[in-house]
N, C-alpha and C positions, 0 to 999 in steps of 0.2 A: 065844575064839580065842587061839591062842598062837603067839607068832612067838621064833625064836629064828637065830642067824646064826652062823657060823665065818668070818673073814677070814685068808688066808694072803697077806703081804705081804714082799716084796723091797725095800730101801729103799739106793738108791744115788745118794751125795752128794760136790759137789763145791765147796767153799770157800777161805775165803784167814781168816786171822785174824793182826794185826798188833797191833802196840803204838806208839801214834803217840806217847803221852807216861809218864813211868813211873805204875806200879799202874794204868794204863789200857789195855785194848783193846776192839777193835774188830772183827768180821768180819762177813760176806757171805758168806750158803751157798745153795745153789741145788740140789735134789736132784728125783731122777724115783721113783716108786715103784710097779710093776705090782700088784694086787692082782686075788686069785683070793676071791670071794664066794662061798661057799654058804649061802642060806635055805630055812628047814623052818619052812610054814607049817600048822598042827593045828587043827582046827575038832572039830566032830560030826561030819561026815559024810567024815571020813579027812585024812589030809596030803600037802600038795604040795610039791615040794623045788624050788629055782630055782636056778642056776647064774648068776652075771656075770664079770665083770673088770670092773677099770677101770684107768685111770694117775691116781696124782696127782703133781700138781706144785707142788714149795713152793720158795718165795723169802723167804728168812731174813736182815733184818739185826739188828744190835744193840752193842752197845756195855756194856763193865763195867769196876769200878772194885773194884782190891783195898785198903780200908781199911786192914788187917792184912795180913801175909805169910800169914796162914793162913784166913783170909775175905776171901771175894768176894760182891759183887751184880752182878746183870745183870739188862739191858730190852733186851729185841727185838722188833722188830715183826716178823711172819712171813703171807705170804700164801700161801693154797693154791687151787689147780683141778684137783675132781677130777671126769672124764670117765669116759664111759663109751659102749658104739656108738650109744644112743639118745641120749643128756643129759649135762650138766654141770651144774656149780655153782661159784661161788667165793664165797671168803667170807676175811676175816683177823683174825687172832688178833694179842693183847700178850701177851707173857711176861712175867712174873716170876720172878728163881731167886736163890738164895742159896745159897753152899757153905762150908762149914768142915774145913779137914782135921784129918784123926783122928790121924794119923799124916804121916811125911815123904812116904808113896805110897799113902795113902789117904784119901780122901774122903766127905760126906756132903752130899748136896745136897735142899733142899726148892726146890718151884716153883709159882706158879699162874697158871693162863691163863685171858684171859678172850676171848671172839671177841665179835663185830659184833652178836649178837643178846645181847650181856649175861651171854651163860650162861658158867657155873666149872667149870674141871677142876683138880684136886688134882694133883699127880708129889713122887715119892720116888724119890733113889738114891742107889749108892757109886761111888766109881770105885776104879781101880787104876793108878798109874803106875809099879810096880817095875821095866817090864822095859825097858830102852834102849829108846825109840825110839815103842813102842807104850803107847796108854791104854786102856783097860779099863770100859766104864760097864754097868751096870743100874737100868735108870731101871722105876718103875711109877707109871702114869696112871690115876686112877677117873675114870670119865663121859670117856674119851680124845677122842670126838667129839659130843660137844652138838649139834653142827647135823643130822648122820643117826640122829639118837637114834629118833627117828618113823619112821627107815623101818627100822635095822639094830637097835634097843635100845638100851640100853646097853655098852657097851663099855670093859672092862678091860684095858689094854694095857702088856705085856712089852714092853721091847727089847734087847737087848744089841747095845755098838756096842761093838768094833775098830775104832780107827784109827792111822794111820802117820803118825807128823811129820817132815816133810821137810824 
């Protein structure tokens, strides 16, 4: 049998992040994200395609410290619940990240997380902060979700985020 999955997901977040002492901060991010699932499941005797959604909901805080003007570390704790019209689940994950800039508007960041059952996901990214106002990231995650490995596989995950500081 061979199961294989596509996720098309929308990820819209809302946060604060502050500096309460110098080379220190702090934020609280809170985001929703619809997701559109298609599974294509193959045996011998033909395949069956399954359609869902679901919403997940994550709650992110964490705290970091820039040793250097041009390295930083960070620890966040982050919980997610993701539903769907039958079931849910929750479950929460540690962060690990470390960044280094390359340049005065560009970045390089490694990360690892770990959730509730033990298991590791790897991430790699750059950012871009050249343009006023606006940052730039592409992060990639291997083994992105550990805990629906069992029912979706594995899962390799792009993101690119835009965001506005206000």
């Amino acid at each position: 049998m061979k199961v294989g999955s596509n996720v098309t997901k929308a990820e819209y977040t809302l946060g604060l992040l502050g500096s309460p002492a110098p080379n220190w901060t702090t934020g609280l991010f809170v985001a929703q994200a619809p997701s559109w699932i298609d599974i294509r499941i193959t045996d011998g005797s033909g395949s069956q395609k399954i359609r869902n959604t679901t919403l997940l909901t994550r709650v992110r805080g964490g705290v970091g410290w820039r040793p250097l003007p041009d390295m930083g570390v960070y620890a966040d704790v982050e919980y997610l619940r993701v539903r769907s019209k039958d079931d849910s689940t929750n479950f929460a994950r540690v962060i690990f990240l470390t960044e280094k800039s390359l340049t005065s508007v560009t970045l390089f960041r490694l990360g690892l997380i770990v959730d509730t059952a033990g298991q590791t996901t790897s991430s790699v990214g750059v950012g871009y902060y050249g343009l006023k106002g606006f940052n730039f990231h592409l992060n990639y995650s291997y083994n992105a979700y550990p805990e629906v490995r069992h029912e979706l596989g594995k899962t390799n995950y792009w993101v690119l985020v835009l965001s506005r500081m206000f």
